[in-house]
KOLVOSE-748360 format. One record per residue (C-alpha): residue number from 1; residue in one letter; x, y, z. Coordinates in Angstrom, 3 decimals. Layout:
marse:vexvo:u:v:w
NUM:A:X:Y:Z
...
This chain:
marse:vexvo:u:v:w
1:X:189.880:-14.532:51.475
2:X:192.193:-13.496:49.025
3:X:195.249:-15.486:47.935
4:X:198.973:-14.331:45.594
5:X:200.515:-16.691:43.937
6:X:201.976:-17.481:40.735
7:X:200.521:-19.900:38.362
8:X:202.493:-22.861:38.161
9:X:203.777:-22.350:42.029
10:X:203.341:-26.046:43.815
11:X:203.572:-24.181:47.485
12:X:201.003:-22.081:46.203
13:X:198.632:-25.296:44.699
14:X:198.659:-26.857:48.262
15:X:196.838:-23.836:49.366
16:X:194.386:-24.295:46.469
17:X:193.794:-27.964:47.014
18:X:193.007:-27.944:50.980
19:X:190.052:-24.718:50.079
20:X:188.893:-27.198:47.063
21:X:188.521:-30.297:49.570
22:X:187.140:-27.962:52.419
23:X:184.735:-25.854:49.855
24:X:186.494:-22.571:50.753
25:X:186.147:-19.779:48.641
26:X:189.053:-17.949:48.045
27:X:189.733:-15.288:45.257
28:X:193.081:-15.713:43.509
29:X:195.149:-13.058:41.929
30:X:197.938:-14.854:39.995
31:X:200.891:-12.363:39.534
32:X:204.614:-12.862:37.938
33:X:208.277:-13.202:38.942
34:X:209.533:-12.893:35.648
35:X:207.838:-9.200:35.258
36:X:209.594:-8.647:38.843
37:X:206.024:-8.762:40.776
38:X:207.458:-9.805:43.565
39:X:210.231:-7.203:44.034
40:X:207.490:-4.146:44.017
41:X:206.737:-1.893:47.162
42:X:203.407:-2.956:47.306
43:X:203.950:-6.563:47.578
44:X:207.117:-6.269:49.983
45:X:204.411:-4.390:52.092
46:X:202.135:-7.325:52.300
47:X:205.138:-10.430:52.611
48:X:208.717:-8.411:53.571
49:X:210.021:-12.238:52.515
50:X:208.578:-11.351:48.684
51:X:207.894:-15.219:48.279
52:X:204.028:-16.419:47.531
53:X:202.034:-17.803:48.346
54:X:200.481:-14.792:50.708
55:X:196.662:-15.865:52.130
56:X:194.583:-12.719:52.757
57:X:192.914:-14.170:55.945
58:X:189.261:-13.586:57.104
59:X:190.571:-11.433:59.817
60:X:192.195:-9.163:57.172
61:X:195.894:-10.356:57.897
62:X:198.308:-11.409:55.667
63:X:199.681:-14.898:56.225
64:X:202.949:-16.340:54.610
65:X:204.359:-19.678:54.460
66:X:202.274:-22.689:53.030
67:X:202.649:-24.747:56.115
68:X:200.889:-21.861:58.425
69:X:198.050:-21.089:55.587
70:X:197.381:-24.921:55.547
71:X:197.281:-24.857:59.113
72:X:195.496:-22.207:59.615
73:X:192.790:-22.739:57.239
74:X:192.237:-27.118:58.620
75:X:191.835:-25.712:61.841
76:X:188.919:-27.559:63.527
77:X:188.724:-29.875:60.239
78:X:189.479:-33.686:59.956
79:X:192.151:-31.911:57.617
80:X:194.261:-31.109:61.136
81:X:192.965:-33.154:64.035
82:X:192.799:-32.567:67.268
83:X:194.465:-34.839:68.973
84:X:198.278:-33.583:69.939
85:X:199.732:-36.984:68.801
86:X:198.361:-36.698:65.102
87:X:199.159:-32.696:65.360
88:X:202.663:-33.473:66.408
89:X:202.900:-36.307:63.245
90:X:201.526:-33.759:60.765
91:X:204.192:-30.931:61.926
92:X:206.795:-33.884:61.522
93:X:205.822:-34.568:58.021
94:X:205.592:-30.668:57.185
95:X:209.085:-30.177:57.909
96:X:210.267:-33.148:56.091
97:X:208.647:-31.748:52.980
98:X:210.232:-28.854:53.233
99:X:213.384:-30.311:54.354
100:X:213.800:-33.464:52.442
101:X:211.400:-33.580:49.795
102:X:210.363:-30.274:48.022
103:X:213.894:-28.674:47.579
104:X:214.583:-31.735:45.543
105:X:211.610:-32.569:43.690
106:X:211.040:-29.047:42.788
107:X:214.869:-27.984:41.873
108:X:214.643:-30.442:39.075
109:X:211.182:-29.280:37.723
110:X:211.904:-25.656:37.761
111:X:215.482:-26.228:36.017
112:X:214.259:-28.858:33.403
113:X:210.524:-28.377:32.270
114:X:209.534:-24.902:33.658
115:X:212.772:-22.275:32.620
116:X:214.623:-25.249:30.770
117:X:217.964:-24.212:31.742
118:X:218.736:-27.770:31.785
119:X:218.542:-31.347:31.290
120:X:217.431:-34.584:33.277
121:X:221.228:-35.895:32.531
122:X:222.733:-32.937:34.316
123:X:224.896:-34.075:37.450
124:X:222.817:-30.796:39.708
125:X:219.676:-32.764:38.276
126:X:221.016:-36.217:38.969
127:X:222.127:-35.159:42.602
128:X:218.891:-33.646:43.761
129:X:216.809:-37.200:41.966
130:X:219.105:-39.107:43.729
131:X:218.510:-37.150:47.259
132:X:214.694:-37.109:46.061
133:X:214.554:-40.212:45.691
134:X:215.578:-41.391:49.122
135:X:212.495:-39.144:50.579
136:X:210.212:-40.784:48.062
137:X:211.324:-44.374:49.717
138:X:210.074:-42.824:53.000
139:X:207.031:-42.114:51.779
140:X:206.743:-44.870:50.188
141:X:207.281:-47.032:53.304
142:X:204.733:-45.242:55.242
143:X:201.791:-45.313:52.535
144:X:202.503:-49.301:52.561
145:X:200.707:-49.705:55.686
146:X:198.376:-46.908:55.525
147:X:196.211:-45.095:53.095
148:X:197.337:-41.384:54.148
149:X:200.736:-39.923:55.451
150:X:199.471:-40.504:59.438
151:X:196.364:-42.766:58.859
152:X:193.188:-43.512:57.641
153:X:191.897:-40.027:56.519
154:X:193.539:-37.083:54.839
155:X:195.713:-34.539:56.841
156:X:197.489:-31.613:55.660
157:X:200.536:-33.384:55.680
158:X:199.050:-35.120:52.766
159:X:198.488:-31.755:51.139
160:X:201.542:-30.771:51.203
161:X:203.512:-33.766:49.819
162:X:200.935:-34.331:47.292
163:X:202.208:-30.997:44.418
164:X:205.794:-31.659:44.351
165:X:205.266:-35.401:44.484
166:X:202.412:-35.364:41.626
167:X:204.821:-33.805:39.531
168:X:207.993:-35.351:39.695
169:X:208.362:-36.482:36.510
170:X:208.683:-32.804:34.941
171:X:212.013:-33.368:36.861
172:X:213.198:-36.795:35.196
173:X:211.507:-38.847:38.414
174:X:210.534:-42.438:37.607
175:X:207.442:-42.747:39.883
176:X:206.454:-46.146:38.896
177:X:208.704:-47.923:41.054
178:X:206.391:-46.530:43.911
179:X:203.055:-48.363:43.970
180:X:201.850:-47.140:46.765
181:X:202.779:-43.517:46.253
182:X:200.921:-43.561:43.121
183:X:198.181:-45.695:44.462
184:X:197.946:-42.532:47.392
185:X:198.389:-39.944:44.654
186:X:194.660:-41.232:43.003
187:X:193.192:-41.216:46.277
188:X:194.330:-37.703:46.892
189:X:192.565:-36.728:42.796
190:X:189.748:-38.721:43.935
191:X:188.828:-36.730:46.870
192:X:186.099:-34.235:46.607
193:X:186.748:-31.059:45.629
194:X:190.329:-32.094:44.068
195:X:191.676:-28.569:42.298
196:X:193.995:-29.168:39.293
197:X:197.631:-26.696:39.053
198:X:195.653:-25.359:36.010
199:X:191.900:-25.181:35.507
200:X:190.804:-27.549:33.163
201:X:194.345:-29.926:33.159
202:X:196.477:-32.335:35.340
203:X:199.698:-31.634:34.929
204:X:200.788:-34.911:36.355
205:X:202.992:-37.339:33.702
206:X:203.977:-40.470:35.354
């Protein structure tokens, strides 16, 4: 399986993460919206929606979207169970990451620390923390009574709050008023198979 992204993409690292803890192989080819990578025939031809990350399945499709990859790759693992309860839970938590959580946690980072347009102090910045930080007490309230977003093992849902949420503080995000967020956060780098954003470093200051 082949998978586009770009390097410092968290939507993209989610992907990389869940084949790390499952021992999936996947080959990577890293390309670049600044050079306008995106915007070329080619890759319009494989995602018409020009966004990454784009999973080359083992059928030879192209799949788009980090939810569906994530879900289509935990199939029939303890990474998506079966049950419809705990599937419903984990779709729940999938939309409010990409409802609640990731627009503001990543808005922040992009704008601050990765094309440093901005500053923490900026009243955009402050809005999004403040909005960000109101999904962070959610999660914060459901890690208090269990060890995982849904339970007692890791789900996908995990997977995909874990990026943004690692890496708040390249958005001016005090994480250490959440205990048990960063108490789930070392469980989550403590798993096997645990893939850094970059080979070699954690990008995580908190």
């Amino acid at each position: 399986m082949e998978l586009i992204d770009t390097l410092y993409s968290g939507n993209a690292w989610k992907v990389r993460l869940l084949c790390g803890y499952l021992g999936v192989p996947i080959t990577r080819r890293t390309v670049s919206i600044v050079d306008g990578d995106l915007n070329t025939a080619e890759f319009q031809a494989i995602n018409p929606m020009r966004q990454v990350p784009v999973l080359k399945t083992a059928e030879g499709a192209w799949l788009a979207e980090s939810a569906a990859i994530l879900w289509y790759l935990a199939a029939g693992t303890s990474f998506l169970p079966a049950q419809k309860t705990s599937q419903a839970a984990i779709i729940s938590w999938l939309s409010f990451e990409q409802t609640k959580h990731m627009p503001n946690l990543s808005m922040p980072r992009l704008l601050v620390t990765l094309r440093r347009t901005t500053t923490v102090d900026d009243p955009k910045i402050i809005a999004w923390r403040q909005a960000g930080i109101e999904a962070l007490k959610i999660m914060e309230a459901q890690l208090e009574t269990r060890p995982y977003m849904i339970g007692a093992t890791p789900t996908i849902a995990d997977v995909a709050l874990y990026p943004y949420t690692s890496m708040a503080a390249q958005g001016g995000y005090d994480l250490a008023v959440f205990p048990y967020i960063n108490e789930w956060l070392a469980r989550m780098e403590s798993l096997p198979g645990y893939t850094s954003l970059l080979a070699g470093s954690a990008m995580r200051t908190r």
